[in-house]
N, C-alpha and C positions, 0 to 999 in steps of 0.2 A: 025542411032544409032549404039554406038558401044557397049560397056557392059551397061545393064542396070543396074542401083541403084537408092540406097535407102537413103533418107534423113532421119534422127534420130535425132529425139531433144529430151533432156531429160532437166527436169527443175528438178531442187535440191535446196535446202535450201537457200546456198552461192553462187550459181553459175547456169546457162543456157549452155550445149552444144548444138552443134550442128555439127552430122556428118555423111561422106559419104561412104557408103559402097556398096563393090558392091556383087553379088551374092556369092562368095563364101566365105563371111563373113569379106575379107581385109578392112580393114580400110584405105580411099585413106585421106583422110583429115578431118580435127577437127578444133575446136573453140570454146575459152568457155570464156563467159564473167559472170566476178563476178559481186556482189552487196551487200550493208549490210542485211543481212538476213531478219531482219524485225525490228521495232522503237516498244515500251513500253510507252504507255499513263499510265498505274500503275505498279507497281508491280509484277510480273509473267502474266502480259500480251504479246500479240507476234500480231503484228497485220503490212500487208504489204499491200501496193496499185495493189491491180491485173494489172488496163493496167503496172504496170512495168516488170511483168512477160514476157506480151504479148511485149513491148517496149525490151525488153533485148533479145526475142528469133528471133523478126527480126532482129536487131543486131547482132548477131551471124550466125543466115540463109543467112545474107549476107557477113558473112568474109566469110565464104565456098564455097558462089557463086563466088566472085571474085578470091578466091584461085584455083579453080576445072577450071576455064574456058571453054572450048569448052566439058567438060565434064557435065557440069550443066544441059547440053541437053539429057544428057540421064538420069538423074533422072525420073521413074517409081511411084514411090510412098513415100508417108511420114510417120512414125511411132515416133509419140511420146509419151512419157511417162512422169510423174510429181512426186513428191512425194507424200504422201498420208496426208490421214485429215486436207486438207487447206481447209474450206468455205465459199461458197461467196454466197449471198443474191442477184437477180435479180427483179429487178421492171417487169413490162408487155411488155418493149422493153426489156427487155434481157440485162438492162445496171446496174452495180454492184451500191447497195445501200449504201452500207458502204465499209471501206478494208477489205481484206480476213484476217481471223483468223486462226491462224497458229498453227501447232500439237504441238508444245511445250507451247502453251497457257497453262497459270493454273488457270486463272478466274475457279471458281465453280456456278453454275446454282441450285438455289434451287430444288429440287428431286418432281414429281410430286406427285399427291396423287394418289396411286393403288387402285383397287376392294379389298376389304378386301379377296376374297378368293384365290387372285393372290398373293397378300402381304404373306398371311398363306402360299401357297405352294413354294414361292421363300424360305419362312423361314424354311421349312422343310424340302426342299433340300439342306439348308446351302449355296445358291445363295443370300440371303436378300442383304449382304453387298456389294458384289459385285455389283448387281441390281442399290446399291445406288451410289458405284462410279461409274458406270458408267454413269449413270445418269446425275451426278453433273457434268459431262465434256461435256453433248450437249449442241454444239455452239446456236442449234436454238432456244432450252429451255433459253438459256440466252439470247441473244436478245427480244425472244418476249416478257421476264420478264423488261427489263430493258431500251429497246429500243423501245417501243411499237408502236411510230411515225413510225420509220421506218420499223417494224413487219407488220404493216399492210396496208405495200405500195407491200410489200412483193408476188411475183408470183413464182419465183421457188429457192430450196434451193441444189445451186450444188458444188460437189467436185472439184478441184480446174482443172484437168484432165477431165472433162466434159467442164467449160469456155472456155478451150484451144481447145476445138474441136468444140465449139459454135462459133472463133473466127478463126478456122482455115475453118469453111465448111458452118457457118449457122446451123447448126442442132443442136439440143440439144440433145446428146445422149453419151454415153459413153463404156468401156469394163466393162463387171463381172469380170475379174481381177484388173479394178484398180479403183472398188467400194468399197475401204478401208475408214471407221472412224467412226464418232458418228453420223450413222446414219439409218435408220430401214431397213435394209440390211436384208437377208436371206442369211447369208454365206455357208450353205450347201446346199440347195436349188441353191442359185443363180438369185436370185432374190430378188424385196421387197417385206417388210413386206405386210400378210393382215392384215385385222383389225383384227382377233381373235388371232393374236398373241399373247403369254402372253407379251412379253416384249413391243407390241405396246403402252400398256400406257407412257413407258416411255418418248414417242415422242409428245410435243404438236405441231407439224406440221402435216399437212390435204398431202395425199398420193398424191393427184394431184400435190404437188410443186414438186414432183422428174420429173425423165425422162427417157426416152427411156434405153435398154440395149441391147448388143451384145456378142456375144464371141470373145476370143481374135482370129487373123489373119481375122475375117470377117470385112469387108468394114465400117467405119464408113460415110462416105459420102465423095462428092469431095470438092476441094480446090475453094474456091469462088472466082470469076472474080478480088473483089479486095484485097485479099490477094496474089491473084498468080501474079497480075501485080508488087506488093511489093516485090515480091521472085523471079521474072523473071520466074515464072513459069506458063503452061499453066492453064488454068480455069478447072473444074472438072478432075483434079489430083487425082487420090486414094488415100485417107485416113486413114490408115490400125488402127483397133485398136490393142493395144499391153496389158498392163497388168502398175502395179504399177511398182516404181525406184528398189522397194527391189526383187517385183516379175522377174520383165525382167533380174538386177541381178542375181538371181538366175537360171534363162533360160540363161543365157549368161555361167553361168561357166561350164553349163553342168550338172549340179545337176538335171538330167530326171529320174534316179534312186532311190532307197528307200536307199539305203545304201550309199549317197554319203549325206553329209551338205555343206551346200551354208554357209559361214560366211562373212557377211559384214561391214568393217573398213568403214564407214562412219558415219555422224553427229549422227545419230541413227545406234549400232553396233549389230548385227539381226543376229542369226544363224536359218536359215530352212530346211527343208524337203520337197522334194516331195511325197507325198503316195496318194494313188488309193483310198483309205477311208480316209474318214474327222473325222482327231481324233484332238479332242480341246488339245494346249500344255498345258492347264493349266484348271482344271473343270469349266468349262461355260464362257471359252474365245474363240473364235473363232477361228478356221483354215481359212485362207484365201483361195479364189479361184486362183488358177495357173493359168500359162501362159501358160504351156503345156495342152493343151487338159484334158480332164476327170481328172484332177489332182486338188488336196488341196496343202499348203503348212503350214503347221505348222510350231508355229516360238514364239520365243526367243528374245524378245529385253533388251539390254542395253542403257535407255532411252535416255542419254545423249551422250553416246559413244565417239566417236573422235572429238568430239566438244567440248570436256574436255580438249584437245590438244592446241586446240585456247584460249580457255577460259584462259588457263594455262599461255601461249605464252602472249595473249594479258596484261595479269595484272602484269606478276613478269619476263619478258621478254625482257625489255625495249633495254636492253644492247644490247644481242644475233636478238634481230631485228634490231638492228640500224651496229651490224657487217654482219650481213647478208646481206643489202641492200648492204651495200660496198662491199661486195662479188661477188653480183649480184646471188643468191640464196635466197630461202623461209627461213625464218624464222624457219619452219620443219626441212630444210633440214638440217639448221646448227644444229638445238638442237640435231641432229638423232646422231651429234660423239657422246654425255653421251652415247650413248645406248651402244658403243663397250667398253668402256672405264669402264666401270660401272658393276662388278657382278652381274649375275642372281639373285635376292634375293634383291637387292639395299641394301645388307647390313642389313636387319633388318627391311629397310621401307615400309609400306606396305601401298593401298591404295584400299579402297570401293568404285567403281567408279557411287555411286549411287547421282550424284548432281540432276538429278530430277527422282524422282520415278516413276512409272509405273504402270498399275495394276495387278500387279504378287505380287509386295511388297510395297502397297501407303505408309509404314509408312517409308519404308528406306531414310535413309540423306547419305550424302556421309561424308567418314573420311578420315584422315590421319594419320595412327599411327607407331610409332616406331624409331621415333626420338634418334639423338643421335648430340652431337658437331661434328661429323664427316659428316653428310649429309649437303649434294649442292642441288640446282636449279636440277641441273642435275640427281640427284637421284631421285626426285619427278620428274620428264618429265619418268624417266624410269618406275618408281614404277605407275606411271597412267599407260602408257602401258600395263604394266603385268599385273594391276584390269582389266583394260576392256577385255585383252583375256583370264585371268580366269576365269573370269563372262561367255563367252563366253563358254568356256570348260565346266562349270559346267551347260551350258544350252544346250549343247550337250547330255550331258551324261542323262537331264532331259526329251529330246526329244525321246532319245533312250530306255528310260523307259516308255515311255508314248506308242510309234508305238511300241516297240517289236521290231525294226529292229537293228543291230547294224550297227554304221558308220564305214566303210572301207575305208573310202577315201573324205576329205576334199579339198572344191574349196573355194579360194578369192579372193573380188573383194572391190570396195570402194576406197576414197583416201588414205586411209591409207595403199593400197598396193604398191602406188608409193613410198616406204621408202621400199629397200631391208633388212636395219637394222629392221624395225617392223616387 
């Protein structure tokens, strides 16, 4: 062996990395294969076939294996990460009942019925409402409403970062860092729910369908005989567990501090915190557990974020993608000249980058206003921009009122930082 490393896959929305690095954090090589994020049977549904996750990241494990060559052999261990609240339904083999349901889903789940005297004291600490959105967004409350065939074929209900480690080692187990979504979590605790929970009514799934937990850098199991034959890799590989895409982000730019924010330009645009007490950013939303040790991360999303960029590109874009291929550059990259070209202000045009709302503000729609005969294509690509990092700033300054801490020093990461113009 000569320098040990480490294999990183990180699975995101639009795209699967996969990369190698060796102890002292260099990056030796990369590989990322896209895919369409996910197919819509109705309306603000979001709904993707898990083995494609699992099919896209051997694909990728293996550009890097053939790129790395006689370096393959010193890979030490693997650490992946996924994005958060995708899940997926497993029958009593362990094999996915339906597609995974994706965080951007907007199906709503009828809200179950509470103990009257939980419903009273949700009401009287002004949690009722929230209680109910939240609610209306468990995947498993809506399935076993609506799917009931398959509810009650039903053995375990995992985050989509638990599959991946079912698939990477056998085991069903996962990190407290990347036990993000709609489900009976103890986020300050770090654990699940008991039954005396108050919020447990709102889960009609039975505590036995979860699974195992760890903390993050501890061992989640080894690499199974036939995965490692698939990866050229040996059998019982350490399996390190890591934390969520936004958490490890945020471990990545340095944000170990209380006075530093992690802001991240990705499909979902999140600014976080590290801090040593678990302070909720918003009353009776939860602070996430961190990737650092004894840490929370409190946080801030802009629900849609730089996926407004695509969105944007892909419908009134037609042109500047069809110049861009000829170019042999992104789509992005060409639209990135408006931004120099284009005053700070876009002139007038302004742009609320709330195309799906959140639960900070369910009622918010997204706008566009301040039109004139003088505005282009191109003022709207800039005018998004500036919504989603004022959004961002203004959830800065919401963070920093909430910890008491001020921010001194801001880190980014996401795709949105491959554009020096953003």
């Amino acid at each position: 062996m000569n320098k040990p490393l480490v294999l990183s896959i990180d699975i995101g929305t639009q795209s699967i990395r996969a990369m190698l690095f060796d102890k002292e954090g260099n990056l030796l090589h990369k590989a990322r294969v896209a895919f369409n994020p996910y197919y819509s049977l109705k309306f603000g549904y979001a709904e993707q076939k898990p083995e494609l996750y699992w099919e896209k990241l051997l694909e990728a494990v293996n550009v890097v294996r053939q790129e790395s060559g006689e370096k393959w052999k010193d890979v030490i261990g693997i650490a992946p990460t996924t994005m958060r609240d995708v899940c997926i339904l497993l029958d009593g083999e362990m094999k996915p009942l339906r597609d995974a349901i994706l965080w951007m889903d907007r199906r709503e789940a009828e809200v179950p019925n509470m103990p009257g005297k939980t419903k009273a004291l949700f009401k009287m600490v002004g949690m009722y409402e929230t209680v109910k959105k939240t609610a209306s967004g468990i995947r498993a409350n809506w399935i076993a409403d609506n799917e009931p065939e398959i509810w009650e074929k039903a053995k375990k209900f995992v985050m989509l970062s638990a599959y991946i480690n079912l698939k990477l080692t056998g085991k069903l187990v996962d990190s407290v860092a990347s036990t993000i979504g709609h489900i009976p979590f103890d986020y300050k605790n770090k654990t699940w729910f008991k039954e005396n929970n108050l919020q447990r009514p709102m889960f009609k799934m039975s505590l036995d369908m979860l699974y195992d937990l760890v903390n993050p850098a501890e061992k989640l199991g080894g690499l199974s005989k036939e995965v490692g034959d698939a990866m050229g890799l040996p059998e019982g590989l350490p399996v390190i567990a890591t934390g969520s895409d936004k958490g490890t982000e945020t471990l990545g730019t340095g944000c170990v501090s209380e006075n530093i924010a992690s802001l991240s330009f990705g499909t979902t645009a999140t600014v976080q915190m590290t801090t040593q007490k678990y302070v909720e950013p918003i009353a009776f939303l939860p602070a996430y557990p961190a990737v650092y040790p004894h840490r929370y991360n409190p946080e801030i999303q802009i629900y849609r974020g730089y996926w407004m960029i695509s969105w944007f590109i892909e419908q009134f874009g037609y042109s500047e993608k069809a110049e861009a291929k000829n170019a042999g550059i992104t789509a992005e990259k060409y639209m990135d000249r408006y931004i120099n070209d284009i005053p700070a202000g876009c002139e007038g045009l302004l742009v609320s980058p709330y195309w799906g709302a959140g639960l900070r503000h369910p009622e918010d729609r997204g706008a566009i206003v301040g039109f004139t005969e003088s505005h282009t294509r191109g003022h709207v690509y800039k005018a998004m921009i500036e919504g989603i990092n004022f959004a961002l700033m203004e959830g800065t300054k919401s963070l920093e009122k909430k910890t008491g801490v001020k921010v001194e020093k801001v880190a980014v990461s996401g795709g949105g930082t491959s554009s020096c113009e953003v």
